[in-house]
C-alpha positions as CSV (number, residue, x, y, z in Angstrom):
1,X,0.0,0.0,0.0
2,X,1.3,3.5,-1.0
3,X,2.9,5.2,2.3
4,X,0.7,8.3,1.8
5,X,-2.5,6.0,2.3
6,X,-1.3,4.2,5.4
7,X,-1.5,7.6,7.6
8,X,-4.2,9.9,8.5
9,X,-3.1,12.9,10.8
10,X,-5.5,11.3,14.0
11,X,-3.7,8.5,13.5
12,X,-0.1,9.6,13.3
13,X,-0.4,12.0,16.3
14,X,-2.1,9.4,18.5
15,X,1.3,7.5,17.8
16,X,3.3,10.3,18.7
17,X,1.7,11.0,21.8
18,X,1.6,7.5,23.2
19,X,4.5,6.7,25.6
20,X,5.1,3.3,25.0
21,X,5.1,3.2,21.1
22,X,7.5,1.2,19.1
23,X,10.6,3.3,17.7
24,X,10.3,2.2,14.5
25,X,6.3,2.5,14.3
26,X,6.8,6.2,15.9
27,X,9.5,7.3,13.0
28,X,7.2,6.3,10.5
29,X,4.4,8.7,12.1
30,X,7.1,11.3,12.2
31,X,7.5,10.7,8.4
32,X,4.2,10.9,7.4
33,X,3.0,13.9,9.0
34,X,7.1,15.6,7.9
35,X,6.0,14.7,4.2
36,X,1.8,14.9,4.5
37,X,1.0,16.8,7.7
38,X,-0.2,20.3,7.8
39,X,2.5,22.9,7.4
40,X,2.5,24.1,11.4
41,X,3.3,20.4,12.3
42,X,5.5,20.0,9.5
43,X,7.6,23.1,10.4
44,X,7.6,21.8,14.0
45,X,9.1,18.5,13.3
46,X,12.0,20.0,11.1
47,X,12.6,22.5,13.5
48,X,12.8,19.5,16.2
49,X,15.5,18.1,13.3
50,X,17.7,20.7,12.8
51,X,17.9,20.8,16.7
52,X,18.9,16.9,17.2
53,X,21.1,16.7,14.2
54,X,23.1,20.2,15.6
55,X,23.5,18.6,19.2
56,X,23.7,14.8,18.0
57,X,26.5,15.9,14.7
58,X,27.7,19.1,15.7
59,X,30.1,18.3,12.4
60,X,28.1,17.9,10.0
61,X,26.9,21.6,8.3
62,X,25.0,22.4,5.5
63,X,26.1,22.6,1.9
64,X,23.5,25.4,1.4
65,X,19.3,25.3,1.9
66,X,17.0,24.5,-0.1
67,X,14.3,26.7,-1.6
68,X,11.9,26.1,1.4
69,X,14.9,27.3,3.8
70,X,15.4,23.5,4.7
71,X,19.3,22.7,5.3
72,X,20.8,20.7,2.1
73,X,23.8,18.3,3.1
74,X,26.6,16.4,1.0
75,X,26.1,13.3,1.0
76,X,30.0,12.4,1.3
77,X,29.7,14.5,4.9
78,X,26.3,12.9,5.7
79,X,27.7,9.0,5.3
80,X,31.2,10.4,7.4
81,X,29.5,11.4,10.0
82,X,26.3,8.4,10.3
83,X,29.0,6.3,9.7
84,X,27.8,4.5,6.3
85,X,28.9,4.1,2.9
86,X,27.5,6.9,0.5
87,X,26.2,3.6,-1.0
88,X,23.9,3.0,1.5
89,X,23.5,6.5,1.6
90,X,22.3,6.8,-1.7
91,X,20.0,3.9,-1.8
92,X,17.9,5.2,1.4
93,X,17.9,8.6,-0.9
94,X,16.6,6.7,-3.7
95,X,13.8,4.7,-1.6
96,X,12.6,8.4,0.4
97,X,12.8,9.7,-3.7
98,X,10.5,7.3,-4.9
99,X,8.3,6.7,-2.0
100,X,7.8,10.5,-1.7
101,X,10.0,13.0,-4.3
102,X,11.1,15.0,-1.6
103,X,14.7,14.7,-2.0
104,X,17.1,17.3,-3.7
105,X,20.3,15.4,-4.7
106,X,21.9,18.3,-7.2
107,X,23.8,20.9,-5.0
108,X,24.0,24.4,-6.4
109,X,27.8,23.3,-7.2
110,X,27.0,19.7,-8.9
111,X,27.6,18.0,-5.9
112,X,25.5,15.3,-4.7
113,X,23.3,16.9,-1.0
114,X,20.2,15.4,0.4
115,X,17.6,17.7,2.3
């Protein structure tokens, strides 16, 4: 079933507000209302982003930002600091680009970023 049609908003905050929710089942919540939700959620979430990747990859620092204002990252820094192949990087790109075109992977340079 298409990812867009496995959410409603009701449903992804209920999961989101429970306290005992699987990790997985709650980052696919977050997802869905990043991608689908309305725009005040939506800016809460990446704000809530920015935040946890700054403390948790103080390293790691935007290439440039995207036409929503949305931090852009090279995808040779992103794989350095998760500690991953840009392989691996590039397939989860490719999966989040298919399930939900959301994904700008031509910096302003030619370099290769995610967002």
């Amino acid at each position: 079933m298409e990812f867009k049609k496995l959410w409603d908003l009701e449903s992804a905050m209920k999961v989101l507000e429970h306290d005992t929710v699987d990790s997985k089942l709650w980052a696919e919540a977050v997802e869905w209302l990043i991608v689908y939700g309305p725009p005040e959620i939506r800016q809460l979430l990446l704000d809530a982003s920015l935040t946890a990747t700054n403390s948790s990859f103080p390293e790691l620092k935007p290439s440039h930002y995207g036409a929503d204002g949305q931090p852009v990252y090279d995808v040779q820094a992103l794989a350095q600091s998760l500690g991953m192949s840009e392989e691996d990087i590039r397939k989860i790109i490719t999966k989040k680009e298919a399930e939900h075109q959301i994904v700008d992977i031509n910096g302003p340079d030619g370099s290769t970023t995610v967002h």
